[in-house]
C-alpha positions in Angstrom: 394.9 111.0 226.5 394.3 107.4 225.4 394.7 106.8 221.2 391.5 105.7 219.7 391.4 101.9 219.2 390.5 100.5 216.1 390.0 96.9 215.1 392.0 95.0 213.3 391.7 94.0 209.8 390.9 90.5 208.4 394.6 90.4 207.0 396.1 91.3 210.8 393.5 89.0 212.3 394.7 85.5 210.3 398.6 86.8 210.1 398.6 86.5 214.3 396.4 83.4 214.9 398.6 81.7 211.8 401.8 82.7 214.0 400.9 80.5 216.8 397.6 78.0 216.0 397.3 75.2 214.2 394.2 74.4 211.8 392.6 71.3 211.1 392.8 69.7 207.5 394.9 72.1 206.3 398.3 72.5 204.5 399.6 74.8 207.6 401.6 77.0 204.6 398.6 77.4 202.3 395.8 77.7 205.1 393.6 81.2 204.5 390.9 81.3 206.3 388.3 83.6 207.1 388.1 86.0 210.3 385.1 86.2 211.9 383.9 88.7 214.4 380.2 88.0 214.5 377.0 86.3 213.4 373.5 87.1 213.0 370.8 84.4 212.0 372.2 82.8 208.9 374.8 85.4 208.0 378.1 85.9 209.4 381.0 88.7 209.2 384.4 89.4 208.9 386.6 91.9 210.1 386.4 93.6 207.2 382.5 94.1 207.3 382.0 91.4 204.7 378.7 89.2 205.2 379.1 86.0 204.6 375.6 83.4 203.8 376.9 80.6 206.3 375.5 77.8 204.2 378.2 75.5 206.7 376.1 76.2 209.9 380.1 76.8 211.0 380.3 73.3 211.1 377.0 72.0 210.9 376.6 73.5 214.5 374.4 76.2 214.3 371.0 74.7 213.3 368.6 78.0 214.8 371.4 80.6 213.3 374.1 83.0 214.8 373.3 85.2 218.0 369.5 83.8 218.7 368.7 85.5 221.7 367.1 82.8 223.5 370.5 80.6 223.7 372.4 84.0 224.6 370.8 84.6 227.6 370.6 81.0 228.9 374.1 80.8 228.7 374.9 84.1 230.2 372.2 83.2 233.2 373.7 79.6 233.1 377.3 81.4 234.1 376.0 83.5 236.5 374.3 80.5 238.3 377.1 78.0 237.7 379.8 77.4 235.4 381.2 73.6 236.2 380.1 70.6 238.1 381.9 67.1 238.1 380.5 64.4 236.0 379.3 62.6 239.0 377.1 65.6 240.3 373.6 66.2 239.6 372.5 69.4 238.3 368.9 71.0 237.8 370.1 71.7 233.8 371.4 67.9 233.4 368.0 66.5 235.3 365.8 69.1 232.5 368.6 67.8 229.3 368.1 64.8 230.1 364.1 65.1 229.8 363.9 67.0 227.1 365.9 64.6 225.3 364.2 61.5 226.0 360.7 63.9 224.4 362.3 63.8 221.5 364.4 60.9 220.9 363.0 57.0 219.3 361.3 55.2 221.8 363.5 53.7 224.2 366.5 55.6 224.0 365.8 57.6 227.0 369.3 57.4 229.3 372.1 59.5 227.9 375.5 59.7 228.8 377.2 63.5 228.0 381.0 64.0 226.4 382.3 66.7 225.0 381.6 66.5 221.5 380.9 64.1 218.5 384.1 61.9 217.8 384.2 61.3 222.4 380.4 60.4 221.5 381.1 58.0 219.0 384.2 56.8 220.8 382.2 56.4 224.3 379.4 54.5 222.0 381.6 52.3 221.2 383.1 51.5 224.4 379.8 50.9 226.0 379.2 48.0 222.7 382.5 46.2 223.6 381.7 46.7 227.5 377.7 44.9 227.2 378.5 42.4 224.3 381.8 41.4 225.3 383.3 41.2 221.9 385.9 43.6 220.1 385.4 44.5 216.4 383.4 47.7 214.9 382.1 47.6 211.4 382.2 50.6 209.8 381.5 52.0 206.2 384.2 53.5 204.3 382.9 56.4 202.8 382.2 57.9 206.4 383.4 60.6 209.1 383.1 59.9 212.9 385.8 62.4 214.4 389.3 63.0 214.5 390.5 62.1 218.0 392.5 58.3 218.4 389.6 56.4 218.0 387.4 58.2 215.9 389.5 58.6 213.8 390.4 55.1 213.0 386.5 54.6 212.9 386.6 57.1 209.9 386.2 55.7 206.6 387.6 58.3 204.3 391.5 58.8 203.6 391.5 61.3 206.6 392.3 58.3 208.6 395.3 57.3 206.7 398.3 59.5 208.5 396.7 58.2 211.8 396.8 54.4 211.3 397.3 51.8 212.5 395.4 53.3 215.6 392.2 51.6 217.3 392.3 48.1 216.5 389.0 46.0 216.0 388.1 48.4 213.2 386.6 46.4 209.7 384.8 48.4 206.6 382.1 47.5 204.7 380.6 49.1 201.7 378.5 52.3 201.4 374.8 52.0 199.7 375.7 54.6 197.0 375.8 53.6 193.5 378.2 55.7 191.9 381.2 53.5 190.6 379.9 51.1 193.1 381.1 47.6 193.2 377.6 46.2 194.4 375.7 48.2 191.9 374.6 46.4 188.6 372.9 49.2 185.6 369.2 48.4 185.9 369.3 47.5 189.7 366.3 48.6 191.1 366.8 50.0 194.9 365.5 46.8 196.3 368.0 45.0 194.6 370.9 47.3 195.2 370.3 47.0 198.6 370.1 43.4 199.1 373.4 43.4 197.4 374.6 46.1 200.5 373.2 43.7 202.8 374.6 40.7 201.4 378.1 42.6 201.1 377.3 43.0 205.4 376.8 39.5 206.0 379.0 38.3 203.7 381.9 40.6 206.1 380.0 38.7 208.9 380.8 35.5 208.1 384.6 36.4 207.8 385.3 37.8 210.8 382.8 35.6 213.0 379.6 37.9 213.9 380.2 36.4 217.6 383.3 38.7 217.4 381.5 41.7 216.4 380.2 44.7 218.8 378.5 47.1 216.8 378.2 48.2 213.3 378.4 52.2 213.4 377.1 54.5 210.6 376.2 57.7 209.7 372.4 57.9 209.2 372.8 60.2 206.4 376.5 60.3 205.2 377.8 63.8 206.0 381.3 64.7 205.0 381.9 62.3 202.7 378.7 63.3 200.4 375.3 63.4 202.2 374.4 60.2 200.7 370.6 59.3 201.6 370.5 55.2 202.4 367.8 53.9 199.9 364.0 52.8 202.0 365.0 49.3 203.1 368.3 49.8 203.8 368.6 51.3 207.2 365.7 48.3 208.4 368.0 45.7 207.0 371.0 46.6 208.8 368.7 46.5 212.2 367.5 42.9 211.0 371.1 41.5 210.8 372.1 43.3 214.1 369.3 41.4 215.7 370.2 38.1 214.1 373.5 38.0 215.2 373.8 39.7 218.9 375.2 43.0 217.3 374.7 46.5 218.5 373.5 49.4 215.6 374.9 52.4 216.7 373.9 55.6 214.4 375.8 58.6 214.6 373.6 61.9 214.6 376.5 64.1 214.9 375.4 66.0 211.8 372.0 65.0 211.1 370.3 64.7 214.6 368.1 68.1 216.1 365.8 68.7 212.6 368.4 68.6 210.1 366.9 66.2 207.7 363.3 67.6 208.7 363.2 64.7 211.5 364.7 65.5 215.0 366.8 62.7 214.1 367.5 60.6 210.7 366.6 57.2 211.9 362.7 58.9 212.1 362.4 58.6 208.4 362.3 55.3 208.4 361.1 54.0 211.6 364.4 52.1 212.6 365.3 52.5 216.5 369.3 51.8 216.6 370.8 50.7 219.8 372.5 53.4 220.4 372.6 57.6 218.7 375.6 59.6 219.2 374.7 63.1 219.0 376.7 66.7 219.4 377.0 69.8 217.6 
């Protein structure tokens, strides 16, 4: 007669994954996290039976909640029908991604290339700005996450990157348009004038590392990670005004705030500014 099975307990659960994984920004000998076993709509719960309110989307990646019913059952007829094709196959699903996406994203984005996930997007993005303009460098703000893989990485403005540099060369920061302790803010700036000093801050990086040498200046739409900072109205407009002046590609990552997080399907929407280029995952 077989013994009843029971489940294991939160405590069993992290004691064997933390005897053989690794997990990501975390001091491997303090690391506690939580166990799940399942999600429901905006809840989630642990082995223990405690619900959780998943305020995190687990990572920002479940925008229409745990377990929806619809996504279930596409990906369990999906894997019935077929699991894999190569990159250079065609597929009905890719053929109906590919317009669904162009519905719904700024006019004239409308071919997409698919990766695996946010950081290959943004690392992809870039190659295809050094591939078309034929120049090398990146601008990128500093108070910003793009990914954690080689390049991303080094794209990556906060001190996440430090442990992993020197890594992709070409990389140059330039200031965030947030105010607090800011070096471009002056008390009594108005937003106009604050971001005129952001955009002078831009060009003034321009003109030191030749804007002929310069592929693409990457942001985050809305700054994520680093403190969901909204740009101020002008700000986003003025970047794509200095792109066009000098030959350089805008490239917005919508890794967090693309598909209706920000009440737009993507950020750029609130303000009427059509980048070059959106990375998009999650």
């Amino acid at each position: 007669m077989l013994a009843e099975q029971t489940s294991p307990s939160s405590a069993e659960l992290v004691a064997r994954a933390r005897a053989h994984n690794f997990f990501s920004w975390s001091a491997q000998d303090a690391v506690n996290p939580i166990a799940v076993v399942r999600g429901e709509g905006c809840y989630f719960w642990d082995a223990n039976g405690k619900r959780y309110f998943d305020l995190n989307s687990q990572s920002m990646c479940m925008n229409i909640g745990h377990g929806d019913r619809r996504v279930v059952d596409a990906i369990k007829a999906q894997a019935d029908e077929l699991v894999y094709a190569g990159p250079g196959m065609v597929t009905r699903v890719r053929a109906e991604l590919g317009e669904t996406l162009a519905a719904v994203t700024p006019p004239g984005l409308d071919h997409f290339f698919y990766g695996t996930g946010g950081a290959d997007a943004n690392e992809n993005a870039v190659k295809m700005a050094r591939g078309v303009t034929g120049r090398h460098k990146v601008l990128a703000r500093y108070r910003s996450y793009h990914g954690a893989t080689f390049g991303a990485i080094t794209l990556t403005g906060d001190p996440r990157r430090w442990a992993s540099e020197p890594g992709m060369s070409g990389v140059v920061r330039y200031y965030d348009p947030y105010k607090y302790r800011s070096l471009l803010y002056r008390a009594g700036d108005s937003d106009a004038e604050f971001v005129q000093r952001c955009l002078d801050q831009i060009e003034e990086t321009l003109m030191f590392e030749g804007p002929h040498t310069v592929a693409a200046i990457l942001m985050e739409t809305v700054t994520g990670t680093n403190g969901v900072i909204v740009p101020p109205d002008g700000y986003l407009q003025g970047v794509r005004e200095i792109c066009d002046r000098h030959g350089i590609l805008l490239i917005c990552d919508e890794v967090m705030t693309g598909f209706g997080r920000t009440g737009a399907w993507f950020g750029v929407d609130h303000w009427q500014v059509v980048p070059d280029m959106i990375t998009m995952a999650k």
